[in-house]
C-alpha positions as CSV (number, residue, x, y, z in Angstrom):
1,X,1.8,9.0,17.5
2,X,1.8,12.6,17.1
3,X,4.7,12.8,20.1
4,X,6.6,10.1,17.4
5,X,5.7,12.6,14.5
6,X,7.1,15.3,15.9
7,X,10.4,14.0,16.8
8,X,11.0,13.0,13.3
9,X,9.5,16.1,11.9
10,X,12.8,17.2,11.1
11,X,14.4,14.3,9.4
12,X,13.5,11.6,6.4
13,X,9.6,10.7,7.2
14,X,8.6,7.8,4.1
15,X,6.2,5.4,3.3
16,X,6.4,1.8,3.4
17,X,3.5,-0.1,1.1
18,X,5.1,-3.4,1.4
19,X,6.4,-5.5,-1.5
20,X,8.7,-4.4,-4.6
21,X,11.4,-3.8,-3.1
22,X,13.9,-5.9,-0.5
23,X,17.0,-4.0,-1.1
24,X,15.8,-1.7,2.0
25,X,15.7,1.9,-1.2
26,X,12.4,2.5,1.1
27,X,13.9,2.8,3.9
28,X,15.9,5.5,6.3
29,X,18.7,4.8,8.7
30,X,17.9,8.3,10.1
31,X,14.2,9.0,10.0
32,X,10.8,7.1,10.5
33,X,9.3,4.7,8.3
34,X,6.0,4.1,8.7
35,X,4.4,0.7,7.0
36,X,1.4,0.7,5.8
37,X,0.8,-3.3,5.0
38,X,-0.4,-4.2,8.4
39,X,-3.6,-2.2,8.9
40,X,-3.8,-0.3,5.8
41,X,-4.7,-3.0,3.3
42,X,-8.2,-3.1,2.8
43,X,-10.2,-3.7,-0.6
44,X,-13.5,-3.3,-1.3
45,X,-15.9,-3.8,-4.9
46,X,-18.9,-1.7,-5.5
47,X,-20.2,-4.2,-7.1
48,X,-23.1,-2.7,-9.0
49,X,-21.2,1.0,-9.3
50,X,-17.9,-1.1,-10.7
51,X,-15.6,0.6,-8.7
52,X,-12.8,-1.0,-6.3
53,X,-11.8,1.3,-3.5
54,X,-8.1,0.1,-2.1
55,X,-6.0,1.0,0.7
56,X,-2.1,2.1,0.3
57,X,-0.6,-1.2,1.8
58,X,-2.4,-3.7,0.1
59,X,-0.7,-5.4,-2.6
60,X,-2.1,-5.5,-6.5
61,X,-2.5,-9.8,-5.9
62,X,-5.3,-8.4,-2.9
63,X,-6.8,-6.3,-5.4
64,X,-6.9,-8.9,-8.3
65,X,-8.5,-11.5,-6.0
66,X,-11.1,-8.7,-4.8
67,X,-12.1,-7.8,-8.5
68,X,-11.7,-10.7,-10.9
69,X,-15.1,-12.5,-9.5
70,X,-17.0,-9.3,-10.3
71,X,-15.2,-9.7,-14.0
72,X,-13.1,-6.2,-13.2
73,X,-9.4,-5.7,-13.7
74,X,-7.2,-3.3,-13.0
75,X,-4.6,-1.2,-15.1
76,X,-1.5,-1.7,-13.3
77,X,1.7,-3.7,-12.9
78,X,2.5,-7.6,-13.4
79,X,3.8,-8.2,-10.0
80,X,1.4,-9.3,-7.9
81,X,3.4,-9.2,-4.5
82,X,4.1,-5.1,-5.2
83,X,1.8,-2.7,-3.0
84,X,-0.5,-0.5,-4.1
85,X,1.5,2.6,-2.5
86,X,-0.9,5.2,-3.0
């Protein structure tokens, strides 16, 4: 990874969460894009602390399914298929 890093060091390095947005705006014909849906979409409750702790590529319907049995919500967007993106 670092080898890929560093050949892309010099050009367009972005973020992919997943979701939001199909026109391709998140992407780069010249640089690297690196997704992080696949293995960067974890949520967890703390149940008894109240707190939901969420990884960048998982998407705000993930996070509502996590926390609405514990009775918590979230302050965020309507669109549930958008990633977090954080």
């Amino acid at each position: 990874m670092s080898r890929l890093l560093e050949q892309y060091r010099k050009d367009a390095c972005l973020l992919s969460g997943g979701g939001h947005n199909p026109s391709g705006a998140s992407s780069s014909d010249e640089g690297l894009v690196i997704d992080l849906s696949k293995y960067l979409n974890k949520v967890t409750v703390d149940k008894e602390a109240k707190i939901v702790h969420v990884q960048g590529g998982a998407l705000w319907s993930e996070v509502d399914d996590a926390t609405c049995p514990h009775g918590l919500a979230t302050v965020a967007g309507t669109v549930a298929s958008v990633s977090i993106h954080l």
